[in-house]
N, C-alpha and C positions, 0 to 999 in steps of 0.2 A: 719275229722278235726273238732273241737271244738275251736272252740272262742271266749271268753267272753266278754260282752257287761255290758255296764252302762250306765244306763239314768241320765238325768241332767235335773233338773226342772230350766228353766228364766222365767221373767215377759219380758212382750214388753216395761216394763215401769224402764226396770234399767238404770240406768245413765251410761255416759260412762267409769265412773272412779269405775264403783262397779264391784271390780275385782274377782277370784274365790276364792281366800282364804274370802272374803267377804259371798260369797253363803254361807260357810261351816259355818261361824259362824255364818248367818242366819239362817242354817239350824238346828242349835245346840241350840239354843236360842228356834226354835216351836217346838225340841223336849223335851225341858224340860218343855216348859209350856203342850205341852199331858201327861207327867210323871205325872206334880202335881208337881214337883220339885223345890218349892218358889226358896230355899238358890241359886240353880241353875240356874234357870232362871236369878235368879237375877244378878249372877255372867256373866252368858251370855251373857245379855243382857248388860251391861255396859263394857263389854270387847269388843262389836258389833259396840257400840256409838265410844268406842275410834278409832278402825279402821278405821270407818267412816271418823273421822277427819283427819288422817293421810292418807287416799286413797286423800280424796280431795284436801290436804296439795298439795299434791305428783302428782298430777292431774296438780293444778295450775301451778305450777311450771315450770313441760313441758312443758304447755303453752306457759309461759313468755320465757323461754328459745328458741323456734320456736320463736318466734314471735322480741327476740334480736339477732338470729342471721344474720340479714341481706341478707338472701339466699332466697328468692321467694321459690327454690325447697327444700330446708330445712322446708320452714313453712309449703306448702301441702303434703309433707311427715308426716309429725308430725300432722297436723290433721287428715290425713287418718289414721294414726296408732292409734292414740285418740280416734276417730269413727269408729274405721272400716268401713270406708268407702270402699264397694265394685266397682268395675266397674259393671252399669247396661248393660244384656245381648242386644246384639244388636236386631233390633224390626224387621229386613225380614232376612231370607235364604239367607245364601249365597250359588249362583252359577256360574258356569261358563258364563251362559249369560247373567248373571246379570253385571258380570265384564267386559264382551266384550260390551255391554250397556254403560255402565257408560265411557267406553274407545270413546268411540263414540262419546258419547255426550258432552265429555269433548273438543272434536276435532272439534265439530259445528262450530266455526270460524275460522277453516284453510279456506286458500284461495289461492291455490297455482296460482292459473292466477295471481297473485296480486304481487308474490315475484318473481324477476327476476333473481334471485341468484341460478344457480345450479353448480356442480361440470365440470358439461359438460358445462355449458355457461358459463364462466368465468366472474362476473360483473365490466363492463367498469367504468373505473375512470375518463372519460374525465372532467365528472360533479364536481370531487371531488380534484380540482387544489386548495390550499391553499394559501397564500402569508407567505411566510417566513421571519419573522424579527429577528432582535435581541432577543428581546426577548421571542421570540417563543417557545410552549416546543416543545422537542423531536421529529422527526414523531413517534420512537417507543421508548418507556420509555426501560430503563436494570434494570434491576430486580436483584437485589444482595443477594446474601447467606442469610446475616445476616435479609432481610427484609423477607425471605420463612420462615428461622428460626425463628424468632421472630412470625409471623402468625401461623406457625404447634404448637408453645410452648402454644400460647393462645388458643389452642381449646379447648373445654368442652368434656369431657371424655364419659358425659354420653347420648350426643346424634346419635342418630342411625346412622349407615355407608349409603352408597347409593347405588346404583345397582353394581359398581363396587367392591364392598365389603372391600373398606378400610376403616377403624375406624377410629374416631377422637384421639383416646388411643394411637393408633398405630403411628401415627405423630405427637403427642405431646409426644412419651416414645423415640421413635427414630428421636426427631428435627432434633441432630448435624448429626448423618450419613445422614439422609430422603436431607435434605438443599442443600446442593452442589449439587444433581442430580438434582431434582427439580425445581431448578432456571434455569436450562442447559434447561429442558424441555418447562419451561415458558419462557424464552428467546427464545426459536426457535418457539414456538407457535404463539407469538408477531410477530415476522421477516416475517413467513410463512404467517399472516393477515388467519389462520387456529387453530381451535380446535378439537383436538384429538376427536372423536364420539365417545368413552368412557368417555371421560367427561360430552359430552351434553346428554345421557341419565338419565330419571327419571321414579322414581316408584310413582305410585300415590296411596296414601291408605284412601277409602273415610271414610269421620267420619259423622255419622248421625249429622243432626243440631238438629233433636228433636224426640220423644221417638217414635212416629206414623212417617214412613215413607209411602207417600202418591205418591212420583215420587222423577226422577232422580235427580232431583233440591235440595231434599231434603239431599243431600250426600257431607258435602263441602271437595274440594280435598285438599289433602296435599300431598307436592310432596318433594319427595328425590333425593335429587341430589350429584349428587360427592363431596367429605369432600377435594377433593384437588383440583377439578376445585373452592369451595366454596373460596379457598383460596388464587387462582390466581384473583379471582372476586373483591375480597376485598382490593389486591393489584393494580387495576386496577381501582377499584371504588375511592381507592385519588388522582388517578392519574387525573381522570374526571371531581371527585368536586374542585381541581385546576385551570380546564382550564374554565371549564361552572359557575361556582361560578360567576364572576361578569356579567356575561351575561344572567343570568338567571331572569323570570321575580320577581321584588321585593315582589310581594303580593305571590310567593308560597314560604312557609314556610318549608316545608320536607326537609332533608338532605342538610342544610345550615350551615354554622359557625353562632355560636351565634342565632340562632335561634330555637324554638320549638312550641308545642303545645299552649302552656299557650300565647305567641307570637301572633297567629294568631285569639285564642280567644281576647283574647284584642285589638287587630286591628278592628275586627267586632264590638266590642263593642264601641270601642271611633268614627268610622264610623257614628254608627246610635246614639247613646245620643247627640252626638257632632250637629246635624244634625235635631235629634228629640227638642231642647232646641231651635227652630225657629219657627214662628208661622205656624198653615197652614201645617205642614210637619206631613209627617207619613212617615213608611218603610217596604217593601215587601222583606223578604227575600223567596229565592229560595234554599233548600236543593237538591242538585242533585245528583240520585245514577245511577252509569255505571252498567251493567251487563258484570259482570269478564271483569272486563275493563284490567287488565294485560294481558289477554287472547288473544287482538284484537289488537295487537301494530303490524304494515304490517312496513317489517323490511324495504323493500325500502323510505317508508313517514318518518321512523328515520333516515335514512341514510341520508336523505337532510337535516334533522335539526340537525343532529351534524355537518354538514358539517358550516352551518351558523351559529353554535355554537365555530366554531374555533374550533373542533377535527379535529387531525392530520388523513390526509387522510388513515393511515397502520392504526389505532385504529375505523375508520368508517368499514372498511374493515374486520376488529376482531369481531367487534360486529355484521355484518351482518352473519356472517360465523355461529359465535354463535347464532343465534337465528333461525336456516335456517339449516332445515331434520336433526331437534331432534327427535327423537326415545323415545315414550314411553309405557309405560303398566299401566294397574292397577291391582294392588294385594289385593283381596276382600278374606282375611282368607287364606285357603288352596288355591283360586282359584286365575289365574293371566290369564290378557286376553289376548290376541292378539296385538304382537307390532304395532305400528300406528306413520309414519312419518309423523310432523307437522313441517310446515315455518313460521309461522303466532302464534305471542305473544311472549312473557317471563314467563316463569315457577315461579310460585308465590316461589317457594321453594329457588329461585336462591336471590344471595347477589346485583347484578346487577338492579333486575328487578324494585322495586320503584325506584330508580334514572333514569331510562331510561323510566319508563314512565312518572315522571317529565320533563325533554326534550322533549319527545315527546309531551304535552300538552303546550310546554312553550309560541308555541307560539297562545296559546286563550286564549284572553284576552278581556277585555271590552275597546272599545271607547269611551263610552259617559263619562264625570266626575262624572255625577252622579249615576253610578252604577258602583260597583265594586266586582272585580270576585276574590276572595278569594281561595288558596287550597293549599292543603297540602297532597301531594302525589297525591292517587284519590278521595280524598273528595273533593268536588267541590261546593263550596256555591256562590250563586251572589246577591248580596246589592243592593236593586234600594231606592234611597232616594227621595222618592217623594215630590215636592213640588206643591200647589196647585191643587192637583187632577189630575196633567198631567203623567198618566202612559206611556207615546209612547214611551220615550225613554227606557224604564225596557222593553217594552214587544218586541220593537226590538230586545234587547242584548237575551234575551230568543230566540227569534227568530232564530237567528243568533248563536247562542250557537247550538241549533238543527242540523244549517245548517253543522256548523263548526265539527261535531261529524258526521253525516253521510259522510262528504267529506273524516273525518280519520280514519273510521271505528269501531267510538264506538258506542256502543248502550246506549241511554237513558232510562232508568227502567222507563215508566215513573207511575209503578204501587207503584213502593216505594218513587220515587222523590214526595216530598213533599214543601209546602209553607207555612210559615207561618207569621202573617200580630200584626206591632206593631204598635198603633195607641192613643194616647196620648190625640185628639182631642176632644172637649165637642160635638161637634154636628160632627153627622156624619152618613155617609150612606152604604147601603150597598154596597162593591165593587163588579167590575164584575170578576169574577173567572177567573183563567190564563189556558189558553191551552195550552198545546204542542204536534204537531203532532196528532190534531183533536182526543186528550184525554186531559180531563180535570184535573187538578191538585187537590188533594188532601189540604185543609186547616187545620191547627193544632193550639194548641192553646201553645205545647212545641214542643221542640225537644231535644234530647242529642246531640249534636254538639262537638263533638271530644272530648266528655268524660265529658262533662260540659254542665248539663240541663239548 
């Protein structure tokens, strides 16, 4: 067999818009100047220039067009198509025990001594007696047609199914038939205070953070979960920020009415200027990073705090069920490891899990007035406004922040937690650096703080 090949000369240095009808008149253009061919060349040459302007014309344009249609996944679509932008090859092998590895390591903070909840111990409610009033919600919310439908119709088509292989396509092309079962099934899931275990499985498929992969750390997980448990979760998630909305503490920002980002930036800010505009004041702030703090949520320490949260005792009961002997794997290329039941955390992947690890933090909070503990979701910053050089009461709340995170099973990074010190004063001395857990704190002189240097 014969098969004819053709070479193609590039520079590394063509533009993205110099397309291949472009080459050809390049190339037509250096052959007429080897001819000798003035009249040619010349003609070449200025039929090259006009291209030219019309590729970039044409260039622009699809720019501007990405860039007005309002679609995040329209605009990097259209630049990767622009640049050819390739996916760079992943930097280790994948194998089989690479993925059983990573399954593993991903499960470091189960703690089954810790969750009380199994299928054969049925977990006692004695603890979990409400007071019923008037206007109390539901113990268990109904869940009607029209609100399954309305959730299946709003799904995005193009993102991935979950282990149990149902599409987002598939429930948003089939809302009106899908709807009437489906609320049948979430209604009886609710009643039962039980989640189908086809629901709570997740695939976890790790993404390098950077191009040299040095350890397991280096792999952050993204996890897949059911596109129809996603959707009971979301019907259940207003049902939550309903009842915990006023109860919730005021300084966390995450998943509030009326509130956001820019929100809690500016509460920090009027904090310390407010504060720095006194004589004699400076201010320590504390950036603090959990290690996969979604990871380490011990579903009984939630159960009591929705309980004091006024969640109906059958929804304390759902969400214990749900968080408690999920089933998962990791799927690394062709390879997929060894399933692994964990009790211990909220699957980052799930619609549920920042709101529930809001509640669960709600109640750490700062005492003193003069420091105050900021967050939003798991970011977690604490203000100390120091007045006259007296740091005891900042290095307390620190203190006690520590205490407060080993009692509930988070971990404090304290290799990334950092501090940083604003200080306005003409004379002034050096401070003595902050500890925690007999490591010293890192000083900075920025930070990007929820997106805002």
């Amino acid at each position: 067999m014969c098969i004819p090949t053709r070479t193609h000369l590039t520079y590394n240095n063509d533009k993205p818009w110099f397309t291949a009808k472009l080459r050809q008149l390049r190339q037509a253009k250096e052959d007429a100047y080897k001819n000798g061919d003035r009249v040619l060349y010349k003609q070449a040459k200025n039929t090259l220039a006009k291209e030219i302007r019309v590729a970039k014309r044409n260039y622009s344009e699809k720019l501007k067009k990405q860039f007005s249609a309002n679609d995040p996944a329209s605009v990097w679509k259209g630049m990767k198509d622009i640049t050819n932008y390739k996916t760079p090859p992943p930097g280790t092998v994948s194998t089989q025990q690479l993925a059983d590895d990573l399954n593993e390591f991903y499960c470091r903070f189960d703690k089954p001594c810790l969750t009380p909840y199994t299928h054969s111990d049925p977990l006692s409610t004695n603890h979990l007696t409400t007071q019923v009033t008037p206007t109390s919600p539901p113990p268990v919310p109904l869940i009607c047609e029209e609100e399954v439908r309305r959730v299946f119709i709003k799904q995005k088509t193009r993102k991935a199914p979950g282990p149990d292989g149902v599409s987002p396509a598939c429930l948003k092309t089939c809302a009106d038939q899908l709807a009437p079962i489906f609320s049948k099934i979430f209604n009886r899931s609710l009643e039962m205070c039980e989640v189908p275990s086809c629901f709570k499985r997740s695939t976890i498929i790790p993404i390098p953070k950077k191009p040299k992969i040095t350890g397991l750390n280096d792999y952050r997980p993204v996890a897949l979960t059911s596109v129809v448990m996603k959707s009971l979760e979301k019907l259940v998630l207003d049902y939550l920020k309903d009842i915990t909305g006023p109860l919730l503490d005021p300084l966390q920002f995450a998943y509030r009415a009326n509130r956001s980002v820019d929100d809690a930036v500016n509460m920090g800010l009027h904090y310390i200027l407010q504060h720095l505009d006194k004589p004699g004041t400076y201010a320590r702030i504390l950036f603090v990073d959990f290690s996969s703090a979604f990871n380490t949520i011990i579903p009984h320490l939630l159960l009591s705090k929705l309980t004091q949260l006024s969640v109906p005792t059958s929804i304390c009961q759902w969400i214990t069920n749900f968080l408690t002997d999920r089933q998962q794997i990791v799927r690394l290329g062709k390879f997929s490891s060894e399933t692994r039941t964990i009790s211990t955390g909220a699957p980052q992947g799930c619609v549920l899990s920042p709101l529930l690890f809001s509640l669960y933090t709600n109640d750490c909070t700062a005492k003193d007035p003069s420091v105050k503990l900021l967050k939003f979701a798991d970011d977690t910053t604490l203000i100390g406004l120091i007045r006259n050089g007296d740091e005891s009461a900042y290095r307390q709340e620190v203190q006690e922040l520590a205490v407060w995170c080993s009692h509930n099973n988070l971990e404090l990074n304290t290799l990334k937690t950092v501090e940083m010190i604003v200080d306005f004063r003409r004379n002034t001395s050096a401070l003595s650096p902050l500890t925690i857990m007999n490591s010293t704190v890192a000083t900075v002189e920025s930070f990007r703080f929820l997106g805002t240097t």
